[in-house]
N, C-alpha and C positions, 0 to 999 in steps of 0.2 A: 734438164736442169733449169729452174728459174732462179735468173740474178734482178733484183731491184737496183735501178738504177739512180731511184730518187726523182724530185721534180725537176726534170730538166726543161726549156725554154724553147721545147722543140715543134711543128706543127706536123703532127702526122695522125688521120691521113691528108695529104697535101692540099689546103684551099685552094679556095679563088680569090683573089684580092680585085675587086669592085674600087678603082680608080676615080676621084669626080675632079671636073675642076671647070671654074666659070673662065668663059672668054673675056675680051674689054667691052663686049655689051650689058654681061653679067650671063649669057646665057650659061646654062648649066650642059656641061657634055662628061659623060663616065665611060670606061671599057673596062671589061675584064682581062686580070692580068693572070693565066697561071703560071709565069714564070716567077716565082718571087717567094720568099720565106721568114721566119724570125733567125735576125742575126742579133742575138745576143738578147739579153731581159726586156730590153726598152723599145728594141730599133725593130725596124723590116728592112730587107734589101727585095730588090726587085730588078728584071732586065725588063726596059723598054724600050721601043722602035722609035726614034725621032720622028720617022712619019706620022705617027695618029695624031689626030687634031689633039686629043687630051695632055697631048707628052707639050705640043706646043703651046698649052693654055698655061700649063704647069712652068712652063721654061719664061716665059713671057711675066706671070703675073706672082712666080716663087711660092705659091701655093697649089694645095692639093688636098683631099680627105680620100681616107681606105678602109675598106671593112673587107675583113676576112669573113667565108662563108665553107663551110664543109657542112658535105651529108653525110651523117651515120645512117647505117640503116642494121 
């Protein structure tokens, strides 16, 4: 049986979300995150490690950029 569910704000199948953020030199540091998804129309949620340099670039200077990436094949 196929049900249409409509456009929903879902990401399947499940990216990578590619993390960047400048240190206080300006240098540029990114990781990839696969824990993380669309919560709701606008937002992404994500789990990150306070350890990675990036998570601390992002805590330090409240900025960040993310791009989601999936392969179809």
């Amino acid at each position: 049986m196929r049900k249409n569910f409509g456009a929903k704000p879902i990401t399947y199948p499940q990216p990578v979300f590619i993390i960047a953020s400048y240190d206080e030199t300006g240098k540029p540091d990114a990781m990839n995150a696969a824990w993380g998804g669309i919560c709701g129309d606008k937002e992404i949620s994500m789990c990150l490690s306070a350890g990675h340099k990036t998570v601390r670039n992002i805590l330090k200077r409240k900025a960040f950029t993310a791009v989601s990436y999936t392969h179809l094949t």
